[in-house]
N, C-alpha and C positions, 0 to 999 in steps of 0.2 A: 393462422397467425403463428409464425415459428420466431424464436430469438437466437442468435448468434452473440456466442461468445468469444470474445478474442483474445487467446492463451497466450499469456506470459509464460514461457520457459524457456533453460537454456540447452536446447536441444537434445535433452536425454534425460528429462523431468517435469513435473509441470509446478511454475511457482505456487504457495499457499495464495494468493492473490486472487486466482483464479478461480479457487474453489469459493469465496465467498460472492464473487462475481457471477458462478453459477447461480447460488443458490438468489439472486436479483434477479437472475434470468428465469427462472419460475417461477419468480410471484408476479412477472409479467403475463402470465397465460401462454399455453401453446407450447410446443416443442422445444428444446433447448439443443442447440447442435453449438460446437464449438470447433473454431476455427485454429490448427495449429500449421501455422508456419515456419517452417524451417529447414536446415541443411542438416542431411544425416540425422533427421527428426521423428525417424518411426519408433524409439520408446516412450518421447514424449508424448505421440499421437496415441500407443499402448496405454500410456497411463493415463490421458484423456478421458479414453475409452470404459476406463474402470471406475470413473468420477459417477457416485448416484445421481442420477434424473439425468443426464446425459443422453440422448439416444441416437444423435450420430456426432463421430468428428467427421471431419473434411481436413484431410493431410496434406497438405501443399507444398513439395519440395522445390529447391532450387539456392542454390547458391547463394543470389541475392538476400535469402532471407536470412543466412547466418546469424547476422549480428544484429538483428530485429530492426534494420533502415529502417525511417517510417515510411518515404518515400516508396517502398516494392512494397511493405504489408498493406500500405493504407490504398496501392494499388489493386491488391487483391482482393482487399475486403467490397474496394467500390463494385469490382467487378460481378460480384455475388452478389451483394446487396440485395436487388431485389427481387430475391427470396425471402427478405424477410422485412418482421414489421418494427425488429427491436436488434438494435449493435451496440452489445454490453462489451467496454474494455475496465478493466482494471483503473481504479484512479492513482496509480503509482508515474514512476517517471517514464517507463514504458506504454502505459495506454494514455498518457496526455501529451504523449511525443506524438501520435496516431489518430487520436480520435478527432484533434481541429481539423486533422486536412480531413479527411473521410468525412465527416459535416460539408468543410468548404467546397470538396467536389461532387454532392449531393445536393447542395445549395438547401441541407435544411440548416434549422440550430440544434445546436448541440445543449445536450443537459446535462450539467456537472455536478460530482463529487454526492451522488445523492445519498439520501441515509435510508429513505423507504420509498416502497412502491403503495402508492394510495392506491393504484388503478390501471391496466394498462399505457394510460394514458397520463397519470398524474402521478408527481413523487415528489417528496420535501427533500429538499437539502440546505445545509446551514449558511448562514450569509452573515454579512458583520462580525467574522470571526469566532461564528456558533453560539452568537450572541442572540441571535433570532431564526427561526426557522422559516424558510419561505417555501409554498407548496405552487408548483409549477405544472401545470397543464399544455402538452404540445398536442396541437394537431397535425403536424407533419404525418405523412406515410410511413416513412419512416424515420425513425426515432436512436438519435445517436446519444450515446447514454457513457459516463464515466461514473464506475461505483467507489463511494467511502469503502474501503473493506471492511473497517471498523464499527459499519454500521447492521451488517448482517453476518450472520453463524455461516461460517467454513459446511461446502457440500463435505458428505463422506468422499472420501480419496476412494473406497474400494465400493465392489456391493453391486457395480454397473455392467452392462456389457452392450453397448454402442455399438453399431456398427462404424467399419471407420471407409473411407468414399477417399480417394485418390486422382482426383480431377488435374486437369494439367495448368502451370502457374501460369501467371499474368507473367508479363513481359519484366524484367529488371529494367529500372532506371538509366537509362546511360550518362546521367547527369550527377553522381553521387555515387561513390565506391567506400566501402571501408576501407582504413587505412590503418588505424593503432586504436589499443584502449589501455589506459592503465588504470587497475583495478586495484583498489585495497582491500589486500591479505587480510582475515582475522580469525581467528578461532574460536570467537565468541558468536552465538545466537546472533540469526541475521535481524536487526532491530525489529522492524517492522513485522517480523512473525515470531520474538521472542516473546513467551510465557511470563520472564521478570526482567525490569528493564532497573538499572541506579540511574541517574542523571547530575549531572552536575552543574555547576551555577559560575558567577563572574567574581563570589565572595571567594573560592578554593585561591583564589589570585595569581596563579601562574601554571605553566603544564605541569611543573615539576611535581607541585602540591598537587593538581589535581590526581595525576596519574597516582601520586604515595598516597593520596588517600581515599579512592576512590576504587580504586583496582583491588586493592585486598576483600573489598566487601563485596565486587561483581564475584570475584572468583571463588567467594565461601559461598553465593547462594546461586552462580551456576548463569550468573544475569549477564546479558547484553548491558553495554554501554551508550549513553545518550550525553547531551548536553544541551544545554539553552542558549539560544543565539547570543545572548552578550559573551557568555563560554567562548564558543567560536570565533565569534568577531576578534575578543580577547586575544586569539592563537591557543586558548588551552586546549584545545579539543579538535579532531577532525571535522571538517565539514560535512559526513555521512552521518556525522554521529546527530549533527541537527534536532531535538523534538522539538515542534509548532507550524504555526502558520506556514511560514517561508521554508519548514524542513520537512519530517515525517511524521506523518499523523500514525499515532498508537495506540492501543489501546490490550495489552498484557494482562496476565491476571494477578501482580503488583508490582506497579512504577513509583521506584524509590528517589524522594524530588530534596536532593543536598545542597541547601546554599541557592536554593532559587525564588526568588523572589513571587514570582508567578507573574510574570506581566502577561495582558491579556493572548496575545500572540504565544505563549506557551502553553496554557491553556488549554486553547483552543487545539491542542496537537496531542493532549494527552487525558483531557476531562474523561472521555471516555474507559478509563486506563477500570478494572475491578476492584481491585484496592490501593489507594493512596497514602503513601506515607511520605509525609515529608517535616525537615528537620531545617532549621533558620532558627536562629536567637530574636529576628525582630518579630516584636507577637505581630503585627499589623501587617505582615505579609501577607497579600493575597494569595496565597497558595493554599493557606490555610482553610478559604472557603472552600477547598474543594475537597482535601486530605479526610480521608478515614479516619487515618492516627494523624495526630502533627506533637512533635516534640521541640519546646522554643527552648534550645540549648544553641551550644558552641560548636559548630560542626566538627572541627579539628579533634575535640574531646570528644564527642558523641558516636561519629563515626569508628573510631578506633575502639571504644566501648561497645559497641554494638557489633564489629567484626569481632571483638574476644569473645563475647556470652554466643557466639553463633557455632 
């Protein structure tokens, strides 16, 4: 019984995503190999390789995988398949672009977003917006798997030495070609593997305030920036910057929650977070039940007071 993993990188690294998706991949039992796809991909496969409990990659170059189509990876993945008895991807937008078709062309089901492995066989993951935990049992052959990353500890990055297996790729798609991406620029920590996150809320009332007073406190404590969906919806905020249900699940070791109310869909995207501070004038915020620290001040004043004493 061996597990396959399936690396998120962009072809000259391997994301943080991965490594906590390994370390799923061995509390399933058996060998953990991981599968990197991609163009001009041998450092990503190099640092694969380097990943503790890792014991083999399988490096599969071609064109078609540059830009991680799901259509040619989830081709390659079927094709190996059975080899193994567990296909861990990442639960980011990259292995849930991948892992329904790889299910659908396997014709088992797929099990999502999980938080633990009870058993080879059996693993909870949250439903009702991690309102309830539900513990799922498949008896499939094989077993198509998307991990919470936020629910298991990052493998070491170094420490390993894999062999790495160069087999030749599955066919490219003729039906699907890349064409453009536009990508937002930032210089701040990539959300979802930042250490300290601030977030903001639908109270800052427009981008202008948000940015004035939201940005001087990311930049005194080195934090990625976030927002809650009314945020967004709002226009104050970019859409990547999303935390909850509908955006990026996180979980840093302090997410700083300004002006948000906590509706359950936020919640659910950052309860996990190590320490919680969060700041709202109304005491009756539900955010409050989750916060470490809660401060029921005037964000406008608070914030600004709080980047001076820093």
């Amino acid at each position: 019984m061996s597990s396959l993993v399936i690396a998120e990188h962009d072809n000259s690294s391997i994301k943080p995503s991965t490594l906590n998706t390994v370390t799923a991949a061995a509390q399933c039992g058996g060998d953990v190999h991981v599968l990197v796809a991609g163009h001009n991909a041998g450092a990503a496969a190099a640092a694969a390789a380097q990943i503790a409990g890792v014991s083999k990659v399988i490096h599969v170059e071609g064109a078609g995988f540059g830009h991680g189509l799901a259509e040619n990876i989830g081709a390659q993945v079927v094709a190996i398949a059975s080899g193994y008895s567990h296909l861990l991807f990442p639960a980011t937008a990259f292995g849930k672009n991948i892992a329904p078709r790889v299910a659908a062309k396997l014709d088992v089901a797929q099990i999502s977003d999980i938080t633990k492995v009870d058993s080879p066989d059996t693993f909870e993951r949250p439903i009702y917006a991690g309102n309830a935990i539900a513990t799922v049992q498949s008896t499939d052959a094989i077993k198509v798997i998307t991990v919470r990353t936020t629910g298991f500890d990052a493998a070491a990055s170094t420490g390993g030495s894999a062999s790495v297996d160069t087999p030749g790729a599955a066919g490219a798609s003729a039906d699907v070609q890349f064409l453009g991406s536009e990508i937002a620029r930032n210089d701040r920590p990539e959300l979802t593997a930042a250490k300290i996150i601030v977030s903001g809320g639908r109270a800052l009332g427009s981008s202008e305030k948000f940015m004035e007073v939201m940005t001087p406190l990311a930049d005194k404590l080195g934090a990625a920036m976030g927002a809650s969906r009314a945020a967004v919806d709002a226009g104050y905020a970019p859409n990547d910057w999303q935390v909850g249900q509908t955006g990026k699940i996180v979980a840093p070791q302090l997410y700083v929650a300004c002006g948000i109310s906590g509706a359950i869909q936020h919640l659910a995207g950052m309860k996990d977070s190590k320490v919680i501070v969060a700041i709202n004038k109304d005491a009756e915020a539900p955010i409050f039940s989750v916060a470490d620290y809660g401060l029921e001040a005037d964000l406008f004043v608070a914030v600004p007071d709080l980047v001076a004493a820093l």
